[in-house]
Gaussian input, Z-matrix of N, CA and C with variables (Angstrom, degrees):
# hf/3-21g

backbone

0 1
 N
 C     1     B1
 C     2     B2     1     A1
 N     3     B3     2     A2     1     D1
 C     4     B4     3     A3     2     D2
 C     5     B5     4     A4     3     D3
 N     6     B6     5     A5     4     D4
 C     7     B7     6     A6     5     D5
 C     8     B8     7     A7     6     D6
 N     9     B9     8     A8     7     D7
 C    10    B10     9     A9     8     D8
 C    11    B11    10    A10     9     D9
 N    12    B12    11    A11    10    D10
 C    13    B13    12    A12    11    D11
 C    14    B14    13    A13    12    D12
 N    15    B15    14    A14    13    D13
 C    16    B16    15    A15    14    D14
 C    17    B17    16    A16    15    D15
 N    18    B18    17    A17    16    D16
 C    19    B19    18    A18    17    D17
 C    20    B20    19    A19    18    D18
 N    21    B21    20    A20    19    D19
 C    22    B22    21    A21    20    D20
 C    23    B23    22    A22    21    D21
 N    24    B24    23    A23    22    D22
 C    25    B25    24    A24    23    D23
 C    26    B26    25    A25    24    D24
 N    27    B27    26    A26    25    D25
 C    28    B28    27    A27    26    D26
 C    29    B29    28    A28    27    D27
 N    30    B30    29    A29    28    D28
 C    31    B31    30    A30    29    D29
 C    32    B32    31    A31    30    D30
 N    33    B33    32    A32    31    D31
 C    34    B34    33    A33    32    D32
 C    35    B35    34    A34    33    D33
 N    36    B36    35    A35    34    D34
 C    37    B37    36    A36    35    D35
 C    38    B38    37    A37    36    D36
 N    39    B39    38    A38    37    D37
 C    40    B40    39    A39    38    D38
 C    41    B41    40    A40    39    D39
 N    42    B42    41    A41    40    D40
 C    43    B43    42    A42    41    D41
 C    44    B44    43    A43    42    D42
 N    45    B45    44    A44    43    D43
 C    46    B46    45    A45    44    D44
 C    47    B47    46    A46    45    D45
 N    48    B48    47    A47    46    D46
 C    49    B49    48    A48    47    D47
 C    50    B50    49    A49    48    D48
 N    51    B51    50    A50    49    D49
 C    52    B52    51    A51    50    D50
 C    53    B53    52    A52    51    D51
 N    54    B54    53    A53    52    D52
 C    55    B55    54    A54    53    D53
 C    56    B56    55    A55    54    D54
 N    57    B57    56    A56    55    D55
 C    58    B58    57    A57    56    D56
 C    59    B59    58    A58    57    D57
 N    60    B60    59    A59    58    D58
 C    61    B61    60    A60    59    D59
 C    62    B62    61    A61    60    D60
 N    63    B63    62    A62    61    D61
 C    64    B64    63    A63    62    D62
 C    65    B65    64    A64    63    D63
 N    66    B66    65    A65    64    D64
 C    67    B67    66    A66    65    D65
 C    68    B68    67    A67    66    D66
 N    69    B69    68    A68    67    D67
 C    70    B70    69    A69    68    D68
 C    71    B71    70    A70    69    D69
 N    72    B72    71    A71    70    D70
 C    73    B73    72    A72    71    D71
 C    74    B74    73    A73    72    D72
 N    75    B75    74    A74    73    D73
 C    76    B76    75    A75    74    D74
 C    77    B77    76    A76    75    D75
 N    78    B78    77    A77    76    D76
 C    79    B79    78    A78    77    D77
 C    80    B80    79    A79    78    D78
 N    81    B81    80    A80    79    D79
 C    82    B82    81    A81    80    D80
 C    83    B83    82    A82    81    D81
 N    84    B84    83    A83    82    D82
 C    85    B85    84    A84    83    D83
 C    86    B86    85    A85    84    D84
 N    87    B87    86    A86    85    D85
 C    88    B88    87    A87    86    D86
 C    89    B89    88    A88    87    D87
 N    90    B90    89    A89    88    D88
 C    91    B91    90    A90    89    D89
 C    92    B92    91    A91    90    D90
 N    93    B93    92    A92    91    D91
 C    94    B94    93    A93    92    D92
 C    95    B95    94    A94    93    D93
 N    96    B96    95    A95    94    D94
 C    97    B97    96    A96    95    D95
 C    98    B98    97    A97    96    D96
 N    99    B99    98    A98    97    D97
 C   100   B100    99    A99    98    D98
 C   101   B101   100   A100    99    D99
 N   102   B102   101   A101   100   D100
 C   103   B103   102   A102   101   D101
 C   104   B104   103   A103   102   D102
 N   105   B105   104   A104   103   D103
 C   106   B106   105   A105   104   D104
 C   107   B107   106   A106   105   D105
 N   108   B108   107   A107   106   D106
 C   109   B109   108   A108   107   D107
 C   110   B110   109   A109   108   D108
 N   111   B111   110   A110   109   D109
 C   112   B112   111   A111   110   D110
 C   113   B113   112   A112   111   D111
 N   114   B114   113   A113   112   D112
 C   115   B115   114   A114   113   D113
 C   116   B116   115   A115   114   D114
 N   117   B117   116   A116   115   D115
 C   118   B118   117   A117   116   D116
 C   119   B119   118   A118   117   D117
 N   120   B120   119   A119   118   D118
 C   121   B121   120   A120   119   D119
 C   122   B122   121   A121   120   D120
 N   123   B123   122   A122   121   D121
 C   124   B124   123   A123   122   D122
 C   125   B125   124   A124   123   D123
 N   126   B126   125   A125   124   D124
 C   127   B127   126   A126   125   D125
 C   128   B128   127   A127   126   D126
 N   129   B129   128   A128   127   D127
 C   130   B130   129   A129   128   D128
 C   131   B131   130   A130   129   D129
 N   132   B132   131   A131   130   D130
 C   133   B133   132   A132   131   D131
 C   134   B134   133   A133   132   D132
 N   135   B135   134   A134   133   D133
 C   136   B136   135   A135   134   D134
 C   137   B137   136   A136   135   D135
 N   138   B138   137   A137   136   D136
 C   139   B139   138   A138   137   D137
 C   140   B140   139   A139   138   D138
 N   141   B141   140   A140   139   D139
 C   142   B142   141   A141   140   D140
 C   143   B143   142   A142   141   D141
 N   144   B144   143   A143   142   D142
 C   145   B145   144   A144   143   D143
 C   146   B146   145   A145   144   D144
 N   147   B147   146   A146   145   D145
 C   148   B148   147   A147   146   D146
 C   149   B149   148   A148   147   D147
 N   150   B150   149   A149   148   D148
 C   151   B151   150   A150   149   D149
 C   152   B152   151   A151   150   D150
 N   153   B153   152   A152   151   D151
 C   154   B154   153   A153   152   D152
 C   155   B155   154   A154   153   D153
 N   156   B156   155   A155   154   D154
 C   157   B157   156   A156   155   D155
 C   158   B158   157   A157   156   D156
 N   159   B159   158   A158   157   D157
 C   160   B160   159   A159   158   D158
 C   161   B161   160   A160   159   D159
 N   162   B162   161   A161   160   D160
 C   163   B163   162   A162   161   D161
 C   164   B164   163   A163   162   D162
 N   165   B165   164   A164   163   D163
 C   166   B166   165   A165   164   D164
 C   167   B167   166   A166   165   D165
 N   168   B168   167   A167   166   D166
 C   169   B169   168   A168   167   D167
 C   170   B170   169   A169   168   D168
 N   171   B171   170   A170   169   D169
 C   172   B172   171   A171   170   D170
 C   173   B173   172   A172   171   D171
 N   174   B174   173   A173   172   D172
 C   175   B175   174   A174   173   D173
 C   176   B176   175   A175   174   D174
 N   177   B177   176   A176   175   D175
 C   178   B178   177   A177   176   D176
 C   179   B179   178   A178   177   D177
 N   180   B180   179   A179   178   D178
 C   181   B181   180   A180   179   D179
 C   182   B182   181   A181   180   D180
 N   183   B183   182   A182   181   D181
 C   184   B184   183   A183   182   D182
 C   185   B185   184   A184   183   D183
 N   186   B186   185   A185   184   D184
 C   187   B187   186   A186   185   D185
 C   188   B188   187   A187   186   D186
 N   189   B189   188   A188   187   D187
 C   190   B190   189   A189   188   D188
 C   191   B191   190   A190   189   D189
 N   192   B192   191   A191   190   D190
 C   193   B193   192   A192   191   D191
 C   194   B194   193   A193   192   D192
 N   195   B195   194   A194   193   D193
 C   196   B196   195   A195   194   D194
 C   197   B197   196   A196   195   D195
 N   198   B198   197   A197   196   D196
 C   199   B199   198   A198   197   D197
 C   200   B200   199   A199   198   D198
 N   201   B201   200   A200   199   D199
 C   202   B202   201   A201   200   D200
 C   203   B203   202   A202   201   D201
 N   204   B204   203   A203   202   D202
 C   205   B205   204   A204   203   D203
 C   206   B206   205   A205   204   D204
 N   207   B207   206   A206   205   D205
 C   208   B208   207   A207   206   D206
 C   209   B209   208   A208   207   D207
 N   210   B210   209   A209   208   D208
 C   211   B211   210   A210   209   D209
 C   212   B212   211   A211   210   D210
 N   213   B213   212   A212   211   D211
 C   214   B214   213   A213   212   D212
 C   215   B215   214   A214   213   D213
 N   216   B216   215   A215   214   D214
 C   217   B217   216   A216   215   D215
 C   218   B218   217   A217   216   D216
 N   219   B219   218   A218   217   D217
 C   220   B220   219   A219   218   D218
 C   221   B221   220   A220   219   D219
 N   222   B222   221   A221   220   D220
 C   223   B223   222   A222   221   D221
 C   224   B224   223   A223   222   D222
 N   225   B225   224   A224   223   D223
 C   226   B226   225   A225   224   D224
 C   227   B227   226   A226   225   D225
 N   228   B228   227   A227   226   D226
 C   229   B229   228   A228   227   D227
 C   230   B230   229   A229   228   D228
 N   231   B231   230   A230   229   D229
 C   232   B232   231   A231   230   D230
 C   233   B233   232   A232   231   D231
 N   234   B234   233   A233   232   D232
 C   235   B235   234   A234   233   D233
 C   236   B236   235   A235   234   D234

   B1=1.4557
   B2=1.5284
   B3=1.5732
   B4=1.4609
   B5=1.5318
   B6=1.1917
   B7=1.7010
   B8=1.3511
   B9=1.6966
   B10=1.5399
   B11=1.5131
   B12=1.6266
   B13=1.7018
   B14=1.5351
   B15=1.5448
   B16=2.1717
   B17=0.9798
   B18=1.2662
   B19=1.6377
   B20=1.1963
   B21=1.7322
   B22=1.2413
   B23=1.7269
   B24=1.5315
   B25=1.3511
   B26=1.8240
   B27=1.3748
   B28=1.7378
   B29=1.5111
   B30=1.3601
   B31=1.1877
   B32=1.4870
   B33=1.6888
   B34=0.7769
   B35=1.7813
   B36=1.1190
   B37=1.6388
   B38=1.6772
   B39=0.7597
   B40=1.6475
   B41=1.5538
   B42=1.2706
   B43=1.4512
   B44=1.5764
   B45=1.6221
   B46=1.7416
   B47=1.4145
   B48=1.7114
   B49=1.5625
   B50=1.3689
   B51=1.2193
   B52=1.5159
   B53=1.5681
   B54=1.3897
   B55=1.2866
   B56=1.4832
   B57=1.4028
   B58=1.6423
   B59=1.5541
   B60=1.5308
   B61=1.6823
   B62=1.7727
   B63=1.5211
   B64=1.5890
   B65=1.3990
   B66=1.1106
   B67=1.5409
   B68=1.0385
   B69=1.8930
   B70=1.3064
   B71=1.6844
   B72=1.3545
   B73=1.4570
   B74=1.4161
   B75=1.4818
   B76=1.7100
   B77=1.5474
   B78=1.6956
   B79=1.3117
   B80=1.1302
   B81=1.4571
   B82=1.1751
   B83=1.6547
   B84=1.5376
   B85=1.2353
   B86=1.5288
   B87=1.3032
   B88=1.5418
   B89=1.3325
   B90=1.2664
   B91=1.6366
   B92=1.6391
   B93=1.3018
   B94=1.4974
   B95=1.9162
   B96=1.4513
   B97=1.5851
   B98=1.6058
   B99=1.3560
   B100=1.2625
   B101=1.7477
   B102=1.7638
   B103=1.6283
   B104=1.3320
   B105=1.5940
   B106=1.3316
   B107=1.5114
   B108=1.2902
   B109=2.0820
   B110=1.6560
   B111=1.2194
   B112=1.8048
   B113=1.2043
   B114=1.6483
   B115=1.2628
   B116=1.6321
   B117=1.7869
   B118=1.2366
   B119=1.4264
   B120=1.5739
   B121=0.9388
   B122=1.5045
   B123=1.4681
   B124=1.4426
   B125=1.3921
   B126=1.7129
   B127=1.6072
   B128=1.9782
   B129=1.1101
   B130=1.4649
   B131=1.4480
   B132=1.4201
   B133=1.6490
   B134=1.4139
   B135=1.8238
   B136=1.6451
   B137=1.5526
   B138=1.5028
   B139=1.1873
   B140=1.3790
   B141=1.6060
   B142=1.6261
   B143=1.5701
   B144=1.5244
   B145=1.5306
   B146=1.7373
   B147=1.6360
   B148=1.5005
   B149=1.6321
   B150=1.9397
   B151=1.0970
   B152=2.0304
   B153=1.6703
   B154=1.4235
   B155=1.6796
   B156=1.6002
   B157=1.8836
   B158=1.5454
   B159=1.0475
   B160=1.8299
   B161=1.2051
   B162=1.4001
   B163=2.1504
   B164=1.7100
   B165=1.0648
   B166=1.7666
   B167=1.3051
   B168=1.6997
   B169=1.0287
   B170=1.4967
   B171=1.2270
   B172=1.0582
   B173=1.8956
   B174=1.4569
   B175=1.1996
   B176=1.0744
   B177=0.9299
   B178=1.4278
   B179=2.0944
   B180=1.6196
   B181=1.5361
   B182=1.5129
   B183=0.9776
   B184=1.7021
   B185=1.5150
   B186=1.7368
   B187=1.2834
   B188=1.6858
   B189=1.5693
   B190=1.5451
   B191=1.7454
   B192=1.1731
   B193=1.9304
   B194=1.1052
   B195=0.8393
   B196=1.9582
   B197=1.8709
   B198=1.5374
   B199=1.0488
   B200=1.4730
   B201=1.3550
   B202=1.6938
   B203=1.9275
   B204=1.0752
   B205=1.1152
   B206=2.4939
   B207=0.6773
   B208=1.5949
   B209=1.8642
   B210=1.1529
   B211=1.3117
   B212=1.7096
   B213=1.5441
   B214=1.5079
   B215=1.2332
   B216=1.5250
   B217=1.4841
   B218=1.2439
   B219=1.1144
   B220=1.5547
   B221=1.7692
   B222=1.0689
   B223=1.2853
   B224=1.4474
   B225=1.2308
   B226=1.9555
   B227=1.8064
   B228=1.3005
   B229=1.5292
   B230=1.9375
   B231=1.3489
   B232=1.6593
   B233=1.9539
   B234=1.2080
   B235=1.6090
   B236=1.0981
   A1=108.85
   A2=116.36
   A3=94.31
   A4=115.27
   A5=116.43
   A6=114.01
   A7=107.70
   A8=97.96
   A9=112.44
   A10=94.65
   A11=87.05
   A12=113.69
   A13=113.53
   A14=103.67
   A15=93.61
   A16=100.85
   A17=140.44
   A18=123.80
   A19=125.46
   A20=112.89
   A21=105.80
   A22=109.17
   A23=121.99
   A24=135.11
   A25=94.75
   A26=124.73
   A27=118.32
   A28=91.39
   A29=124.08
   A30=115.94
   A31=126.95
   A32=126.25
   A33=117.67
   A34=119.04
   A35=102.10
   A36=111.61
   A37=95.41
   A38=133.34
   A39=146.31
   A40=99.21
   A41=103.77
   A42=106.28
   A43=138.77
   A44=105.49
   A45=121.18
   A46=79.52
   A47=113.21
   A48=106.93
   A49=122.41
   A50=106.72
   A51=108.87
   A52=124.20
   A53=115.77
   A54=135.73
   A55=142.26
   A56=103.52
   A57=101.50
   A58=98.15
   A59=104.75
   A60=96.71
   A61=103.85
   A62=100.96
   A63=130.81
   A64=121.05
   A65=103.93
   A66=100.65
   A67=101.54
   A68=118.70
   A69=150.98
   A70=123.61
   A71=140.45
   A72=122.95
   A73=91.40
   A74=90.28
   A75=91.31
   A76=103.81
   A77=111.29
   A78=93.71
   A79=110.15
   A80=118.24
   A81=111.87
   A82=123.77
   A83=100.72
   A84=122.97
   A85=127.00
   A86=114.82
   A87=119.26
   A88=135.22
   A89=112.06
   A90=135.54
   A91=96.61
   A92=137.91
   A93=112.98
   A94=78.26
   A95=114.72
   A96=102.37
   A97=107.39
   A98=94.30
   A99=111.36
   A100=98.25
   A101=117.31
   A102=105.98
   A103=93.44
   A104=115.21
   A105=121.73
   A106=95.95
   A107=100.65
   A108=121.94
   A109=90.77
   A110=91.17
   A111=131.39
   A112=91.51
   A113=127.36
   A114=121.41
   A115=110.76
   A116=113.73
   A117=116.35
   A118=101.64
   A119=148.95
   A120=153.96
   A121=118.97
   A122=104.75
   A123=124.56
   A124=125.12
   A125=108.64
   A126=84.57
   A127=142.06
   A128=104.70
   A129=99.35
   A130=132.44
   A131=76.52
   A132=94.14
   A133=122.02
   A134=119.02
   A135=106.17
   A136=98.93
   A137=105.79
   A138=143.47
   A139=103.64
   A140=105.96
   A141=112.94
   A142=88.63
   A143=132.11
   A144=131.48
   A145=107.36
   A146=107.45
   A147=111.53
   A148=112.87
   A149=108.51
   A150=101.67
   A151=103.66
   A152=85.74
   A153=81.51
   A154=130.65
   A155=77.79
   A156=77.71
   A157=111.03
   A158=101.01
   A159=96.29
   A160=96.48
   A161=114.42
   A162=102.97
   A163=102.54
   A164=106.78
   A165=112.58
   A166=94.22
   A167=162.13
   A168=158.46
   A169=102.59
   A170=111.10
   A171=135.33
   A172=114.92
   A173=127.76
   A174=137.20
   A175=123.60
   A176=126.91
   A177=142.70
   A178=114.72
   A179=89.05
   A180=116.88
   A181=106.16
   A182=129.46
   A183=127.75
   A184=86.88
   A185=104.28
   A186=135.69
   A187=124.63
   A188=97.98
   A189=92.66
   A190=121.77
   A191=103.22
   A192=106.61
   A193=102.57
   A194=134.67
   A195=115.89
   A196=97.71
   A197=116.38
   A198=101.83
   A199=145.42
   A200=103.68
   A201=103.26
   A202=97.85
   A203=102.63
   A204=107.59
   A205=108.58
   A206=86.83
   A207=79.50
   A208=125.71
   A209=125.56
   A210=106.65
   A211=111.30
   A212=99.00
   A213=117.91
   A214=95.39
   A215=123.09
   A216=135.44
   A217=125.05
   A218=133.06
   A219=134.88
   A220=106.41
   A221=113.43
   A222=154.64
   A223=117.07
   A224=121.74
   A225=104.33
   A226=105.58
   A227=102.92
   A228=95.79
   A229=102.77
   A230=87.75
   A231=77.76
   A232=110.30
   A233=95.35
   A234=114.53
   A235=113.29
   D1=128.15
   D2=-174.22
   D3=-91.31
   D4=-148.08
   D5=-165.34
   D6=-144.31
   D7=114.65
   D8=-166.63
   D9=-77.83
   D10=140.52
   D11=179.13
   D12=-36.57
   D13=-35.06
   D14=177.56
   D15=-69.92
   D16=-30.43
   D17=-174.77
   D18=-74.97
   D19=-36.66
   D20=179.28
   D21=-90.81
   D22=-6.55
   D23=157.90
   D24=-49.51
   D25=-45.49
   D26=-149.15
   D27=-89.83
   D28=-50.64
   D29=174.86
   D30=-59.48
   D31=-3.64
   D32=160.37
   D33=-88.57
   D34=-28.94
   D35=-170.46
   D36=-88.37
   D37=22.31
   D38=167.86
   D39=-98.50
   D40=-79.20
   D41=170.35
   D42=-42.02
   D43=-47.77
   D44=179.97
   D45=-128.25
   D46=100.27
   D47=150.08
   D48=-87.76
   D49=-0.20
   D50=173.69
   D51=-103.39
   D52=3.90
   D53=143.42
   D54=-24.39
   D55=119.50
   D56=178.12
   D57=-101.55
   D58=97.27
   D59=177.49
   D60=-112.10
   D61=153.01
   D62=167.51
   D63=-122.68
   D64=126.59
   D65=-179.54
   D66=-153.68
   D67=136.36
   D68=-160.06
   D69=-111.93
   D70=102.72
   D71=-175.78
   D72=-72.99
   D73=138.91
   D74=-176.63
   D75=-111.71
   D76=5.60
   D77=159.29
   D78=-152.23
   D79=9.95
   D80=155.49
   D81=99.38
   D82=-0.17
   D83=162.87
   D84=-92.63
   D85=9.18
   D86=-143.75
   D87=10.98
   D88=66.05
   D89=177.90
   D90=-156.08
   D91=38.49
   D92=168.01
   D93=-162.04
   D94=106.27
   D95=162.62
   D96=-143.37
   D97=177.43
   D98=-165.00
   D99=-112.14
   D100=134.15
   D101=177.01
   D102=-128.40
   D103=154.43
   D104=165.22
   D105=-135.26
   D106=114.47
   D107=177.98
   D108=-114.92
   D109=146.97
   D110=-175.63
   D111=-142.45
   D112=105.95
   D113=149.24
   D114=-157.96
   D115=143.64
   D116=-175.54
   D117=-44.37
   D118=-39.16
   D119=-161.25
   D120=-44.92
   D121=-30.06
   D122=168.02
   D123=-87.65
   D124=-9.23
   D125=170.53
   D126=-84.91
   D127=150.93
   D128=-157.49
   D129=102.02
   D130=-13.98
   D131=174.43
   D132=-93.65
   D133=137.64
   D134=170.47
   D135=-61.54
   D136=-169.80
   D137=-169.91
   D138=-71.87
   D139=-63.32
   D140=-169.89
   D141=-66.31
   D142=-69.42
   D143=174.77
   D144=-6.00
   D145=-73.11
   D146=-179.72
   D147=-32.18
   D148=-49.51
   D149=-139.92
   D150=-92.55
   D151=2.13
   D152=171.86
   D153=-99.12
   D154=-5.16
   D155=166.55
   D156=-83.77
   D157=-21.62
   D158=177.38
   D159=-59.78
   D160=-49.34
   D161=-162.12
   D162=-66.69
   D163=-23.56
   D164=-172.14
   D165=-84.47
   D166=-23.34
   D167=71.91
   D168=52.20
   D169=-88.26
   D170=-157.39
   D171=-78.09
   D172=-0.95
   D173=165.70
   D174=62.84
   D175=28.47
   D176=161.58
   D177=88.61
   D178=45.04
   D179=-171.61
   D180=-114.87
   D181=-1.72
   D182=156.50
   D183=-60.88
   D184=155.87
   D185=-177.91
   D186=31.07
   D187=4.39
   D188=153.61
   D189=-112.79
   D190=-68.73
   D191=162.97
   D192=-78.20
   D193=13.89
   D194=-167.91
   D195=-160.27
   D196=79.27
   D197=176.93
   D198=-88.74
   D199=-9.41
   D200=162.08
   D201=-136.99
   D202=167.23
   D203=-166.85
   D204=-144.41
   D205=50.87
   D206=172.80
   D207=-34.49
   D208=99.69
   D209=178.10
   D210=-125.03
   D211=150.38
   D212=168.60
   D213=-110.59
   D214=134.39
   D215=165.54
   D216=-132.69
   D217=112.34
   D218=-165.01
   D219=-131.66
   D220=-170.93
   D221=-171.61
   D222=-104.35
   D223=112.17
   D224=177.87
   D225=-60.62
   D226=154.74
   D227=-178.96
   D228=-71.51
   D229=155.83
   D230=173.70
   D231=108.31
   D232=-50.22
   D233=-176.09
   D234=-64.88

């Protein structure tokens, strides 16, 4: 069953509530999206670091409800 965008939208804003997140079905099935998170939560962090709190975020729902996942993760400017 895949995983409609509010859910995996809530599980992200659970995680980074101070987050500027976007997220895109990139195909329109809700199982293939695209996220762009902005949150202090990431600074100091590498890249892969960033990208594993998203999957830890996400509860162990990569590759079952949630099968691909595209992410941009940054830093607010300024932070």
């Amino acid at each position: 069953m895949p995983m409609p965008v509010e859910t995996l939208e809530q599980h992200l804003r659970d995680a980074f509530p101070d987050a500027e997140i976007e997220i895109h079905d990139l195909a329109g099935d809700g199982d293939h999206y695209r996220a762009r998170i902005v949150s202090t939560v990431f600074a100091g962090l590498s890249r892969v670091k960033q990208h594993q709190a998203v999957y830890a975020a996400l509860k162990g729902k990569m590759g079952g409800e949630l099968h691909a996942l595209a992410l941009e993760t940054s830093v607010p400017e300024g932070a």
